[in-house]
Backbone as a ProteinNet text record, in pm:
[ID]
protein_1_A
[PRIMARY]
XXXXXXXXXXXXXXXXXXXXXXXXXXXXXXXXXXXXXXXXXXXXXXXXXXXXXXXXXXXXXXXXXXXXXXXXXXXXXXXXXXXXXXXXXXXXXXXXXXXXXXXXXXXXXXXXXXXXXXXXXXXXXXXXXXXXXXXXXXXXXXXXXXXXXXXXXXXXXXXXXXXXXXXXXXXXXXXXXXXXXXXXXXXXXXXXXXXXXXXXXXXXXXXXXXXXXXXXXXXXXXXXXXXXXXXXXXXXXXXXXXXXXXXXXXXXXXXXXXXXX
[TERTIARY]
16096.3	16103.4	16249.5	16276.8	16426.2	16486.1	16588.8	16625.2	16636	16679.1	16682.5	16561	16598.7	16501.9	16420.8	16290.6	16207.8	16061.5	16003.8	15886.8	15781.1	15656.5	15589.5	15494.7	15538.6	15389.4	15241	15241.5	15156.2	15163.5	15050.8	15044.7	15173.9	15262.6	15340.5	15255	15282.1	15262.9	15252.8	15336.2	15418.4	15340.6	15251.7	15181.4	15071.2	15001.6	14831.7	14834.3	14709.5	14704.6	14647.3	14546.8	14437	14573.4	14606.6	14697.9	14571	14599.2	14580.2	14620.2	14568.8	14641.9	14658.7	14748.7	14858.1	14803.9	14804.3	14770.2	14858.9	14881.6	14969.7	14875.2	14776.1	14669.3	14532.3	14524.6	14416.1	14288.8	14265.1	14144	14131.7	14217.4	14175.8	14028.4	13992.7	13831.8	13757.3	13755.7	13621.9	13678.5	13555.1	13634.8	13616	13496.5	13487.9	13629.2	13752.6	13849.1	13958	13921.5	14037.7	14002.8	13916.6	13940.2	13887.1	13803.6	13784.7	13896.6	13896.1	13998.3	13992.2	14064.1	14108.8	14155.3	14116.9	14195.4	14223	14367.3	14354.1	14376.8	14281.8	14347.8	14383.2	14504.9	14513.6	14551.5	14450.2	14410.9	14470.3	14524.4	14522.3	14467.1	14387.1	14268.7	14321.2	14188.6	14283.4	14327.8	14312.3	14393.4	14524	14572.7	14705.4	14726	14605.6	14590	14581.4	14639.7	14642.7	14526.2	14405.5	14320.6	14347.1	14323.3	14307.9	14217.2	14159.6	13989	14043.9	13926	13926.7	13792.9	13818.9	13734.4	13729.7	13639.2	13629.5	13651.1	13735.2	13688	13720.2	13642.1	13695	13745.8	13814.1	13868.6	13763.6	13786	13660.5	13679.9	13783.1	13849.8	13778	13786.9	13673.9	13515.4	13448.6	13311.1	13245.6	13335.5	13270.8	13263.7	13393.7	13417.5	13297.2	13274.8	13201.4	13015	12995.2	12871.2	12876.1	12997.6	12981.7	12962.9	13053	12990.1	12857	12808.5	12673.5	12593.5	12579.5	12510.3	12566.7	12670.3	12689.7	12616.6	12595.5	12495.9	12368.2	12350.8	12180.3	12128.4	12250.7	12250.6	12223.8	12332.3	12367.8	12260.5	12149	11989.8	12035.8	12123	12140.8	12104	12117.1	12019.9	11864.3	11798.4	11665.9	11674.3	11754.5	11776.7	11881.5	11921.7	12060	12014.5	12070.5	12055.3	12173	12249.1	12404.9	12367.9	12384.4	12380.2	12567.9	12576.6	12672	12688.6	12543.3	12595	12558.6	12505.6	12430.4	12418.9	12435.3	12435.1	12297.3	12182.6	12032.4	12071.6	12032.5	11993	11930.6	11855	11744.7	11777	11839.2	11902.7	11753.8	11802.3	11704.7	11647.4	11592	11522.2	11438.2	11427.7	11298.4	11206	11167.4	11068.9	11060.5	10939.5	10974	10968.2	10879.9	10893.6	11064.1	11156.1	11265.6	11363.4	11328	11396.7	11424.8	11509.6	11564.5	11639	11633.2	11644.2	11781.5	11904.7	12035.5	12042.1	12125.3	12141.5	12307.5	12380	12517.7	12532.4	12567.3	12603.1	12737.3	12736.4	12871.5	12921.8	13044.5	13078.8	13233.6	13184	13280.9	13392.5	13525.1	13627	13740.5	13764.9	13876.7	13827	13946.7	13900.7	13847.3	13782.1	13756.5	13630	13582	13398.8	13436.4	13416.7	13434	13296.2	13325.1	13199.9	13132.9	13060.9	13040.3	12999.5	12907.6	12899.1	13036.3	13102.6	13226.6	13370.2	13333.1	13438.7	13410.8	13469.9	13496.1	13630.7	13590.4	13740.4	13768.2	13922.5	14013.4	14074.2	14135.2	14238	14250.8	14243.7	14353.2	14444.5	14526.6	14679.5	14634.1	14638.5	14639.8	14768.4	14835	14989.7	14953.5	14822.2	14843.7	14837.7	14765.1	14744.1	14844	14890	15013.7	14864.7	14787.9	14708.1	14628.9	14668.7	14523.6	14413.9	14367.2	14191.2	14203.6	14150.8	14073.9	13916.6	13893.9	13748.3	13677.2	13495.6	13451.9	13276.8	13264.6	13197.8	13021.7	12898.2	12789.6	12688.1	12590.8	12505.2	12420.8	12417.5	12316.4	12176.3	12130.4	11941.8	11872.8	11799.2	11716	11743.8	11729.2	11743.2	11839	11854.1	11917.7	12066.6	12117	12233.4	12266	12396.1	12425.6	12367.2	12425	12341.7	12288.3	12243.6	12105.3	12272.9	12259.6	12369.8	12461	12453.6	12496.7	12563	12689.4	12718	12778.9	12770.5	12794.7	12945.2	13054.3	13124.3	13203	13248.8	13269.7	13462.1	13472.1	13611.3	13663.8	13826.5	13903.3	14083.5	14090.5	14200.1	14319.2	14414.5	14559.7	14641.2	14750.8	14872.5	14940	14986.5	15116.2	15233.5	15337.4	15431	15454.4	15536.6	15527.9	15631.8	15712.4	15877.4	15893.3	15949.3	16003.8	16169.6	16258.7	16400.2	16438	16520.1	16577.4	16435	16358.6	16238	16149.1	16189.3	16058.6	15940.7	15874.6	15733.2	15735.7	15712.1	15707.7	15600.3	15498.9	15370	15385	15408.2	15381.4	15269.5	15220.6	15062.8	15074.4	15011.3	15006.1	14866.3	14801.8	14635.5	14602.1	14491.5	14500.2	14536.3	14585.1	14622.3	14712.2	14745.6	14834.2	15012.9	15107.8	15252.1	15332	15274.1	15359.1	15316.2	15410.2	15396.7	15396.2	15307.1	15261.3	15341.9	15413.4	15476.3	15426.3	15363.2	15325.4	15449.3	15554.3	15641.4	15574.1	15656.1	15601.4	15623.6	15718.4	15810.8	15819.6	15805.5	15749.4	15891.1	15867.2	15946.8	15963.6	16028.3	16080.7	15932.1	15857.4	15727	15624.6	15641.7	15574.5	15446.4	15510.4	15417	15475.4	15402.4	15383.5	15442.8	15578.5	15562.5	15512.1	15446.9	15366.1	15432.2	15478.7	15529	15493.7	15368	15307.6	15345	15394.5	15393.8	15329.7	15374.5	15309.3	15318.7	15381.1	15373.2	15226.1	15209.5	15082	15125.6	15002.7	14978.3	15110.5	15180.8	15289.4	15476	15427.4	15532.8	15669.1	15547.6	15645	15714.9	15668.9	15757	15843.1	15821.9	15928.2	16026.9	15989.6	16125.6	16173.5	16108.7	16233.8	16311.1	16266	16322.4	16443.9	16418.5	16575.6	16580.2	16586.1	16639.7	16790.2	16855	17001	16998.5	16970.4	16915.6	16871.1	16757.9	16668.4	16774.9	16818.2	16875.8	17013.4	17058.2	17182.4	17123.8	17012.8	16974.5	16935.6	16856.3	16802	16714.4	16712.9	16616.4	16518.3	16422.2	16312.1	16258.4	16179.8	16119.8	15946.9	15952	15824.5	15720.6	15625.7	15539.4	15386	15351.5	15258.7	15246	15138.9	15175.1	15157.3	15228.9	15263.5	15305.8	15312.3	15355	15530.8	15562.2	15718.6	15753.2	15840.3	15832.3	16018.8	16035.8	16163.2	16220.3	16291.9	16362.8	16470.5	16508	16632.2	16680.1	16785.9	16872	16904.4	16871.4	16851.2	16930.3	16990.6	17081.5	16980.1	16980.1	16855.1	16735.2	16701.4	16531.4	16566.9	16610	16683.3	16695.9	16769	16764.6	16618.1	16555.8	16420.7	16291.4	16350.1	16250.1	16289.1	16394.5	16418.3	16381.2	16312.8	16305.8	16159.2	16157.6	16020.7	15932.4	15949.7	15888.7	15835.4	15880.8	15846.3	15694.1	15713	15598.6	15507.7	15390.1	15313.5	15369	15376.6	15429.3	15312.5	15285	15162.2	15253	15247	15266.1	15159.3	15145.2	15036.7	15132.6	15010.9	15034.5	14954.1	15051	14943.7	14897.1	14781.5	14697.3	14634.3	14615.3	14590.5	14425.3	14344.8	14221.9	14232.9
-3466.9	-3324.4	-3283.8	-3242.2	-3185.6	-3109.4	-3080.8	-2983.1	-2848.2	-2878.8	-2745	-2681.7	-2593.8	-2521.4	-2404	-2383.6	-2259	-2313.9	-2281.4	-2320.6	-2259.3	-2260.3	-2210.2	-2159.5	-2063.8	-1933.9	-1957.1	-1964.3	-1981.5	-2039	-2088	-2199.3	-2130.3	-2228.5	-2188.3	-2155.2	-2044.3	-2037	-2144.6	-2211.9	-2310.4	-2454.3	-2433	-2567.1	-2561	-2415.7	-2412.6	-2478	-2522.7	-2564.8	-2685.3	-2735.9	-2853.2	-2997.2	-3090.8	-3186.8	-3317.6	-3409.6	-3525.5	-3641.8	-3699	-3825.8	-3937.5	-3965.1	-4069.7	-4225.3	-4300.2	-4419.1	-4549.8	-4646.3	-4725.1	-4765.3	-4807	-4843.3	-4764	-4695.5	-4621.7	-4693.2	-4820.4	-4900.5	-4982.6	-4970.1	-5024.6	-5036.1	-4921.4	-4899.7	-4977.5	-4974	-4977.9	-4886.8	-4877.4	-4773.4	-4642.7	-4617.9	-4444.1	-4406.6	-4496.5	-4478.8	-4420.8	-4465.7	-4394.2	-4277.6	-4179.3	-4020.2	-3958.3	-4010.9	-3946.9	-3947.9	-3828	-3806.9	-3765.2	-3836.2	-3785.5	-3716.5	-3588.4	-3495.3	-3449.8	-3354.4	-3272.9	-3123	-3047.9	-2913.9	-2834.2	-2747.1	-2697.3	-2589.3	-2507.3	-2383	-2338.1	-2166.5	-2124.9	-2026	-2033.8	-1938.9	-1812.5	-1686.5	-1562.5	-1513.9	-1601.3	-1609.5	-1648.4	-1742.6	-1774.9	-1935.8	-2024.3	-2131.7	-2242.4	-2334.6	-2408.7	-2564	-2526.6	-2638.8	-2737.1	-2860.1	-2985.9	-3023.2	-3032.1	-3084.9	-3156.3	-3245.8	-3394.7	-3312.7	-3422.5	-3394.6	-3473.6	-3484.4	-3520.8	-3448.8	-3482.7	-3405.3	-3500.4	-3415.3	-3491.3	-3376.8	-3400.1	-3298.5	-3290.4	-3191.2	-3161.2	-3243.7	-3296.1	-3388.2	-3515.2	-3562.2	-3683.2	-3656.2	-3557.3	-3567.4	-3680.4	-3685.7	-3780.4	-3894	-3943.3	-4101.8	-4128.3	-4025.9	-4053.6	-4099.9	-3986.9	-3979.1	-4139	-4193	-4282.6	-4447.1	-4433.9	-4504.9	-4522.3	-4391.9	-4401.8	-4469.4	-4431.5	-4517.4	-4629.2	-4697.7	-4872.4	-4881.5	-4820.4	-4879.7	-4915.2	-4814.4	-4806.2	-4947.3	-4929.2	-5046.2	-5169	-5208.7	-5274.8	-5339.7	-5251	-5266.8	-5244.4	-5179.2	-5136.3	-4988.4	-4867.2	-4758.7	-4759.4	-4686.6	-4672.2	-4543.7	-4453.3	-4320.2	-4201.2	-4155	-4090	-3890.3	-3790.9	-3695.8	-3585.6	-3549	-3462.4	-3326.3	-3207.2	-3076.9	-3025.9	-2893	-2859.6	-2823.4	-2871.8	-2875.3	-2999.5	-3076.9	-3213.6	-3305	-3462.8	-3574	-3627.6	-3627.5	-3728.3	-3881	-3989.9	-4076.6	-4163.2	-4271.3	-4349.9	-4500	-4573.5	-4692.2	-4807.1	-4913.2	-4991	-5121.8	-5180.2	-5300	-5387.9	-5508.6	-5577.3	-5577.9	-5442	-5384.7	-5239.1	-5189.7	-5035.9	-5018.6	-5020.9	-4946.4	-4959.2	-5030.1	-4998.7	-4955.6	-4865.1	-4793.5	-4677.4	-4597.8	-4475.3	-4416.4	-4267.8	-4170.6	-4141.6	-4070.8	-4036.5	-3889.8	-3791.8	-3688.4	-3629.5	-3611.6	-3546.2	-3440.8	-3328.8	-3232.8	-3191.1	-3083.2	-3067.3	-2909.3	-2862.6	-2733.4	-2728	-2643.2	-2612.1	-2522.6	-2599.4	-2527.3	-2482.1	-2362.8	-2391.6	-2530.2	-2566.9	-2682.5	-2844.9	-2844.5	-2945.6	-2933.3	-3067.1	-3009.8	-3116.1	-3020.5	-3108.5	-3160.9	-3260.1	-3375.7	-3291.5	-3171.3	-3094.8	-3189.3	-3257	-3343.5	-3429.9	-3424.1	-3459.6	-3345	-3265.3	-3176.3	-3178.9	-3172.5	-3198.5	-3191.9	-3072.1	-3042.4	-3163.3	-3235.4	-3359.2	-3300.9	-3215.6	-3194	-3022.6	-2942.4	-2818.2	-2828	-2715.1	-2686.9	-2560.3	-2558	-2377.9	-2380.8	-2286.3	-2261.1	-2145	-2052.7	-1964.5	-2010.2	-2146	-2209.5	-2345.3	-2399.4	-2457	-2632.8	-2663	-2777.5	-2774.2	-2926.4	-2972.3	-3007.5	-3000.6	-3044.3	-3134.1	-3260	-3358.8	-3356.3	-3335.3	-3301.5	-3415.6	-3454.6	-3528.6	-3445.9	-3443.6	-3359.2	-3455.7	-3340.2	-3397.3	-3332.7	-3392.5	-3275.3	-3218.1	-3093.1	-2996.4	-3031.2	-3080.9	-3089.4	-2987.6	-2943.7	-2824.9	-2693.1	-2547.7	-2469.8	-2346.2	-2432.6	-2338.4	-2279.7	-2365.2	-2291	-2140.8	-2095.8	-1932.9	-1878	-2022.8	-1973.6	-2079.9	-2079.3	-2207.6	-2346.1	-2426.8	-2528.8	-2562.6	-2483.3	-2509.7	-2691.7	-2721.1	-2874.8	-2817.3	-2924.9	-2923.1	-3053.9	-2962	-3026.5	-3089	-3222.5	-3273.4	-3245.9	-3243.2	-3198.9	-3244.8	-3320.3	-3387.9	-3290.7	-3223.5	-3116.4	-3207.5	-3193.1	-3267.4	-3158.3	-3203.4	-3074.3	-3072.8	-3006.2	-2951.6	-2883.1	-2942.7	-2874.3	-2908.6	-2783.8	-2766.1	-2656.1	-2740	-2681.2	-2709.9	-2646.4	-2606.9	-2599.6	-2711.4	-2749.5	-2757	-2699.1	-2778.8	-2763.9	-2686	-2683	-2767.8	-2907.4	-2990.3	-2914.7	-2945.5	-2953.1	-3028.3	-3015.3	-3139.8	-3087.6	-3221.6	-3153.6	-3275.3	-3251.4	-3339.7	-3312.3	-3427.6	-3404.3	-3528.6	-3521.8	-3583.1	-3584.2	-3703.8	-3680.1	-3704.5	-3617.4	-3641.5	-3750.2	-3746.5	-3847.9	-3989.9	-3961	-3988.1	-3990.5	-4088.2	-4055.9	-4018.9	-4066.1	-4091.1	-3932.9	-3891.3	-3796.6	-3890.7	-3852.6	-3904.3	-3810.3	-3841.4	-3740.1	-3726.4	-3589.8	-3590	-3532.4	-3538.2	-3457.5	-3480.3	-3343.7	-3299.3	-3219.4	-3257.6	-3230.6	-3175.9	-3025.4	-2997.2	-3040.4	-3038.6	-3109.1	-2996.8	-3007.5	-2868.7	-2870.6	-2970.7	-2974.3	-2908	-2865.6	-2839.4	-2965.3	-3069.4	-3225.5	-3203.4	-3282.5	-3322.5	-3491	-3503.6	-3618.9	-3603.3	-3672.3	-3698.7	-3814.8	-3851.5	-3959.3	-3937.6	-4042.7	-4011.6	-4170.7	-4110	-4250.8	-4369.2	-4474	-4621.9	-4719.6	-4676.7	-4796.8	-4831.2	-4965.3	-5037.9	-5176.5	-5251.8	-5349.4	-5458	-5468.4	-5502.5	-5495.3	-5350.9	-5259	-5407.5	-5418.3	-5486.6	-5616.5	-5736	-5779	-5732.3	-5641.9	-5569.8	-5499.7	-5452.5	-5415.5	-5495.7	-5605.6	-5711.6	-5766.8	-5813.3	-5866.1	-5825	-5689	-5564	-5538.6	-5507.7	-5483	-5420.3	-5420.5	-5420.5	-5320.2	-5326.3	-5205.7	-5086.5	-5097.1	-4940.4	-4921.1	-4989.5	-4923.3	-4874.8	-4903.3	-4853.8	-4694	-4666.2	-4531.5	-4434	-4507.6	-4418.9	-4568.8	-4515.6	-4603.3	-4605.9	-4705.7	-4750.9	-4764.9	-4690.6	-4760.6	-4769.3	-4886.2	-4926.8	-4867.1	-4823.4	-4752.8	-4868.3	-4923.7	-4991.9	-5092.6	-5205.4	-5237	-5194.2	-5208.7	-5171.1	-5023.4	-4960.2	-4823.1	-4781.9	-4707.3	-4679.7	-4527.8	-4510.2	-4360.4	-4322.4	-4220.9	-4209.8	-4065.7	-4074.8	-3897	-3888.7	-3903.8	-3885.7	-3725.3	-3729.7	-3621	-3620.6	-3517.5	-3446.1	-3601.1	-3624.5	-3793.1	-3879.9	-3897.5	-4064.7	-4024.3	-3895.1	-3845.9	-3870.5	-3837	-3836.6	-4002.5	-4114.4	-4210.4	-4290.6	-4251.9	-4326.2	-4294.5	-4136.2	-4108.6	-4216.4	-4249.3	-4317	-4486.4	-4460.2	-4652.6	-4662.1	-4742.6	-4768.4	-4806.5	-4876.2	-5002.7	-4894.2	-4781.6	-4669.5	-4584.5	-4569.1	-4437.9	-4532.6	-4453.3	-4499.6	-4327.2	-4358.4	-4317.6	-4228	-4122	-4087.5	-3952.7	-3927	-3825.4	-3810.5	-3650.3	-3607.7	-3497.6	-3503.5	-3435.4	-3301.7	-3165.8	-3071	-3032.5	-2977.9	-2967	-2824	-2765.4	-2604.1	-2669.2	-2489.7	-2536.9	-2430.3
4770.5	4742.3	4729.2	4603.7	4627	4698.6	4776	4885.1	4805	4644.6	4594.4	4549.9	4445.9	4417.9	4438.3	4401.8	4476.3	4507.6	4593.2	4646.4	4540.2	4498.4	4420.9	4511.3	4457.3	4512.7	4440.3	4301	4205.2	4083	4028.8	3917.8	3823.3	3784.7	3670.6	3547.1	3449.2	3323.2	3231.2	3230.9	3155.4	3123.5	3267.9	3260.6	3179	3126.4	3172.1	2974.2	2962.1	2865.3	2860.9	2726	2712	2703.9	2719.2	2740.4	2706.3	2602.3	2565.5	2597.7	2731.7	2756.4	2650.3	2632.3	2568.1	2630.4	2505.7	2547.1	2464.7	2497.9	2416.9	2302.3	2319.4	2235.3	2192.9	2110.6	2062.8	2050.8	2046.1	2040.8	2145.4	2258.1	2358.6	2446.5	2440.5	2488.7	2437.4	2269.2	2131.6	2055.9	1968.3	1827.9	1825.6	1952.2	1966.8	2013.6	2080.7	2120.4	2040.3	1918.8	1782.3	1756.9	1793.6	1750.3	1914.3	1972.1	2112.7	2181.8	2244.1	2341.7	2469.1	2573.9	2717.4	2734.7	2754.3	2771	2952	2997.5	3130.1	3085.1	3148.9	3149	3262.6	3245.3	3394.1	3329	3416.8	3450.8	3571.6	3529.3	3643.7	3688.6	3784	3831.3	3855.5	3876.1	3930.3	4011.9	4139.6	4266.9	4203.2	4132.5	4133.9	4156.2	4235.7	4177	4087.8	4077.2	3984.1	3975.5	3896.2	3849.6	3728.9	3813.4	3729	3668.8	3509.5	3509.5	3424.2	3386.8	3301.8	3185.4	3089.6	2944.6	2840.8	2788.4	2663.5	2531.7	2407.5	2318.1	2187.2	2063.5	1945.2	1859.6	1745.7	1656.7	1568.2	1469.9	1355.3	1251.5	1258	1163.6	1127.3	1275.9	1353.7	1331.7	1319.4	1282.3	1203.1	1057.6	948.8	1021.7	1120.1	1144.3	1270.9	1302.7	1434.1	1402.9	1278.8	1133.8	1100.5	1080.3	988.9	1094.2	1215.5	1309.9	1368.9	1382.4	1391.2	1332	1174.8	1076.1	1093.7	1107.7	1158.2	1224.6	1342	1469.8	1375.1	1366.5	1300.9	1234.8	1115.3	1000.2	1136.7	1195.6	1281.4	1338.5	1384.5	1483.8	1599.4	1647.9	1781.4	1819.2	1682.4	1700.4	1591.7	1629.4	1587.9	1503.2	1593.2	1506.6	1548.7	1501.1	1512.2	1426.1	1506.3	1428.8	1508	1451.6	1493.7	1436.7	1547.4	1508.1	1626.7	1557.9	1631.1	1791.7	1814	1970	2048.1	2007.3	2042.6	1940.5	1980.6	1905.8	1990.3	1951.7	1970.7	1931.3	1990.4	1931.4	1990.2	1915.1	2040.9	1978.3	2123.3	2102.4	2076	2021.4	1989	2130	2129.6	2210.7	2192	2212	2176.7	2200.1	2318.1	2367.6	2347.9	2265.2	2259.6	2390.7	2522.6	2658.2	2707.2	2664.8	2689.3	2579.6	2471	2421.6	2445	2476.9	2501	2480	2459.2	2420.5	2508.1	2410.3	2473.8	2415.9	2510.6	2456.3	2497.5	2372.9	2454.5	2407.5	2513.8	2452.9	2427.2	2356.3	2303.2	2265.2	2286.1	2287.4	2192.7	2117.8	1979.2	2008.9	2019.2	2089	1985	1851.7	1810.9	1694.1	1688.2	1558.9	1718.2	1773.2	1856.8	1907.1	1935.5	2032.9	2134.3	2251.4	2399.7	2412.6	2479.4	2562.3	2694.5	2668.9	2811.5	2940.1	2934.2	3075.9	3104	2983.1	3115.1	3162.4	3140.9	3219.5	3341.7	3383.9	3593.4	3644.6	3718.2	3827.3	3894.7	3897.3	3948.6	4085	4083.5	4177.4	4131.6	4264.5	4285.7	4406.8	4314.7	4446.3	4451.3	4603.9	4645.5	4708.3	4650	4711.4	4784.2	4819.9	4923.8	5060.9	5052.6	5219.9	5231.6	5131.4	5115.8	5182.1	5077.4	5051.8	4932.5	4887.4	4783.6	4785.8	4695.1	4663.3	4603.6	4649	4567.5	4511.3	4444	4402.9	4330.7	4410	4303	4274.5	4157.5	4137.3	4149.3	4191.7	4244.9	4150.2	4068.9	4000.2	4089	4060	4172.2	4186.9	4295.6	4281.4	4293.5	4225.1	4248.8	4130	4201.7	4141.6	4255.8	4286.9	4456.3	4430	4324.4	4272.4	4254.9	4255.8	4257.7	4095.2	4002.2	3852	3820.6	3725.7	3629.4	3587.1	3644.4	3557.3	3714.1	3814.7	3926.2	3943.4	3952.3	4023.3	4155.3	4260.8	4401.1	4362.3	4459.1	4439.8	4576.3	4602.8	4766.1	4753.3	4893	4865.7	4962.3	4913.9	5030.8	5002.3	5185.4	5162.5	5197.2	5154.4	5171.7	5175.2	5257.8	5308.6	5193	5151.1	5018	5004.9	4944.8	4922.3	4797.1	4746.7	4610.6	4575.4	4462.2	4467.5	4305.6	4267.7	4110.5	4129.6	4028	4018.9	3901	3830.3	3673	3587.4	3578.9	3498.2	3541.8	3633.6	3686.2	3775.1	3812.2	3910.4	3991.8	4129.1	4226.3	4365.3	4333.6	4413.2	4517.9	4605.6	4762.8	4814.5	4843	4945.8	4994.3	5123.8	5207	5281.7	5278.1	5318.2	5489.3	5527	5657.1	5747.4	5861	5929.7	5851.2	5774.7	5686.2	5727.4	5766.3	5807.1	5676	5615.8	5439.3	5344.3	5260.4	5106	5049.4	4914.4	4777	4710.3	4599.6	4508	4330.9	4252.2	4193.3	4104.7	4007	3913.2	3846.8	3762.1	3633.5	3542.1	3457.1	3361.8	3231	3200.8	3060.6	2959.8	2850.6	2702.6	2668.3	2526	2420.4	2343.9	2339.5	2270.5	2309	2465	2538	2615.7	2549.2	2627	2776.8	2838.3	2994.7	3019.6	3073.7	3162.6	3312	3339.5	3466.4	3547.8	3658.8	3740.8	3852.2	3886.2	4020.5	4111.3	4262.7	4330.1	4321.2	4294.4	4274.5	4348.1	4478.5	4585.9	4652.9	4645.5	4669.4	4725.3	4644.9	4734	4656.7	4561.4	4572	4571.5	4647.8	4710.7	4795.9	4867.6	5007.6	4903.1	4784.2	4709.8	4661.7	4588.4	4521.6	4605.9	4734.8	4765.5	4835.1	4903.9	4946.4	4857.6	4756.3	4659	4607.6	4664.4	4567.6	4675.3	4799.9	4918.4	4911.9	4874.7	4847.2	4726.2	4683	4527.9	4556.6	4616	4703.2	4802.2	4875.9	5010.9	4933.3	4870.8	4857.4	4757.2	4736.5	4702.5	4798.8	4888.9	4999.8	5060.3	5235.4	5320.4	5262.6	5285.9	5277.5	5393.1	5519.9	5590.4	5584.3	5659	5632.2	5710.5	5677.6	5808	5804.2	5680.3	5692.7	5542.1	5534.1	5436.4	5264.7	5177.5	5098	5066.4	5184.6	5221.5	5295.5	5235	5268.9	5256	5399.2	5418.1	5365.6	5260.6	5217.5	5240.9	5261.5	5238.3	5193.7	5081.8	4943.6	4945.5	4947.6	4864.8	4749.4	4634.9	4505.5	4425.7	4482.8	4398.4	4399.4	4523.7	4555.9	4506.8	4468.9	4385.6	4239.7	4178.4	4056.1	4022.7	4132.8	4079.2	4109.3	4241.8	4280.6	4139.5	4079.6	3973.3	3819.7	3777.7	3730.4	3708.1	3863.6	3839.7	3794.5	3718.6	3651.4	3764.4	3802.9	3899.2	4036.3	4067.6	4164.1	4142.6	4016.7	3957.1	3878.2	3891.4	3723.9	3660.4	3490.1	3402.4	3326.1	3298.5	3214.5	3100.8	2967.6	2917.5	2830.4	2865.3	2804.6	2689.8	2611.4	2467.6	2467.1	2444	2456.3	2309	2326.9	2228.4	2207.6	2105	2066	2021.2	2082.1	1997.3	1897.9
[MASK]
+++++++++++++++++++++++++++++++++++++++++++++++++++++++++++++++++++++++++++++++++++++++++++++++++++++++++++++++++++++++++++++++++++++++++++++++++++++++++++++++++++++++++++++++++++++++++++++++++++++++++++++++++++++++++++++++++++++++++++++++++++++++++++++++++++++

């Protein structure tokens, strides 16, 4: 956490917006992978909170290619039948047994020039900066009808302590999970593009190699002590953050691309 700065009261402006995770390889998945997209959006609620959700979406652009994959399947003998309206894609996969052929249904919501994957939006993570902790969220489908409205999900929730400080235009979300000695550090860095770098802590299970190995490297930035394995407790001044954010080998790396609907 930098010593400077200002503490955040509430979700920055700056952040809120649909963001496209970035991938080195667009066909890494399969080929729905070349126009589907991962998306995060963060919202900020009207308390002043800041929400994390995950999503699917494709552009309108992508319709034909997605049309035209389909009919591969078909051709293919892996679907039986395929039929796309603007809010749902039907189709019923094939088998060498009709009693195990079945019926898929996704729905879909027309955003702007984009249609999100509705069953997969799901709240990830909130920061409440009025009680100064996060939410980890994993989301549960609702059984019944007992919900406040018709569509009701039940959602489980793990609270972590927070601090949360704004420097030089960065973001910097500390949490720390119960009974926990160690902070996790989340930055987060808007561009002139308005894209997102993301650099979230990456010490694990081959933490303890890597820093013996450089022993002499880390320490001459800031201590390293060890509290458990592959775990290390640090406290840098605005220099030693600046260079610890720099090292590759510290963070995993994510930039997201923001996106207009």
């Amino acid at each position: 956490m930098p010593q400077g700065g200002q503490t955040l009261i509430e979700s920055p402006s700056v952040l809120q917006g649909v963001y496209e995770i970035l991938t080195d390889d667009p066909q890494e998945g399969g080929p729905l992978d070349a126009w589907v997209k991962p998306c995060f959006y963060f919202e900020k609620l009207d308390d002043g909170q800041l929400l994390v959700s995950e999503e699917i979406r494709f552009h309108e652009r992508d319709f034909g290619s997605i049309k035209t994959f389909l009919a591969q399947e078909k051709a293919a003998g892996r679907l039986i039948s395929y039929s796309i309206g603007e809010r749902c894609i039907l189709y019923t996969t094939a088998s060498d047994s009709v009693a195990k052929q079945s019926n898929a249904y996704i729905p879909m919501v027309k955003s702007g020039a984009w249609y999100i994957l509705t069953r997969t939006q799901q709240p990830t993570k909130m920061f409440r900066f009025d009680s100064q902790n996060a939410v980890q969220t994993d989301m549960r489908v609702q059984k019944g009808d007992d919900g406040l409205l018709p569509g009701t999900d039940t959602l489980s929730m793990e609270r972590e302590t927070l601090v949360a400080r704004q420097k030089d235009g960065a973001f910097f979300f500390n949490t720390r999970e119960k009974g926990k000695p160690g902070w996790s550090l989340i930055y987060c860095a808007p561009d002139a593009s308005g894209d997102l770098l993301l650099k979230v802590s990456a010490l694990g299970e081959m933490s303890d190699t890597l820093i013996e190995n450089n022993r002499a490297h880390y320490e001459a930035i800031t201590h390293f002590k060890k509290i458990e394995d592959g775990n290390y407790l640090l406290n840098p001044n605005d220099q030693a953050l600046d260079a610890l954010l720099a090292d590759q080998h510290l963070f995993g790396v994510m930039r997201l691309r923001k996106i207009k609907d």
